[in-house]
C-alpha positions in Angstrom: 20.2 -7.6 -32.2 22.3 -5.8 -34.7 21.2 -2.7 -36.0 22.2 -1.6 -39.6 23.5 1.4 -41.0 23.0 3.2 -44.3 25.4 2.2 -47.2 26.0 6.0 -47.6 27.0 7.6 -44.5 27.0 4.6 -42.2 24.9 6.2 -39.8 21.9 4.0 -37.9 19.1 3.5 -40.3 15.4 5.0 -39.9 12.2 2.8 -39.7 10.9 5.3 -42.0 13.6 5.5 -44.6 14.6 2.1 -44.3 17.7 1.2 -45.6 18.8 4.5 -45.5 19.4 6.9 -42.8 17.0 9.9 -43.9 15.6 11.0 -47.0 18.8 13.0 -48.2 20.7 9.6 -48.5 17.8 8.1 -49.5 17.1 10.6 -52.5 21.0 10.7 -53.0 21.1 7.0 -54.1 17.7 7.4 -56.5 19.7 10.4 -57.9 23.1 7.9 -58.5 21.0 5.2 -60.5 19.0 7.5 -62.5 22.3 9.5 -63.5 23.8 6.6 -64.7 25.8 6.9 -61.7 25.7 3.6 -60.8 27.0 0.7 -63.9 26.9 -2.7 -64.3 30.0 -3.8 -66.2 29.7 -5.8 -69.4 32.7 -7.1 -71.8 32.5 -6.3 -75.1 32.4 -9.1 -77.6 34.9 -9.5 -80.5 32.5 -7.4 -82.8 32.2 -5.0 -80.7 28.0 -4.1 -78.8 26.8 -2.2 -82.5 27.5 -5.1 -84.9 24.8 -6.6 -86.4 25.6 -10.5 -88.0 23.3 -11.5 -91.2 21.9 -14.5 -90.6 22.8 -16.0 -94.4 
């Protein structure tokens, strides 16, 4: 059996903080995604993400 380790560190992962090692990497990812450090990228279209078409 494999055991994982924590995307952050790569250290062996805790039951307990599972899939993190402890609660500093565990709190350190929550901290990345609700900073906005963490994006999805997206392609802008030819009008650019603000236009708004009229549907004439």
């Amino acid at each position: 059996m494999t055991r994982s380790t924590c995307p952050l560190c790569d250290t062996p992962t805790s039951a307990e903080h599972a899939p993190f090692c402890s609660r500093g990497c565990r709190d350190r990812d929550l901290l990345q995604w609700l900073g906005d450090g963490y994006r999805i990228p997206v392609k802008d279209d030819e009008n650019g993400l603000d236009s708004i078409e009229s549907a004439d």
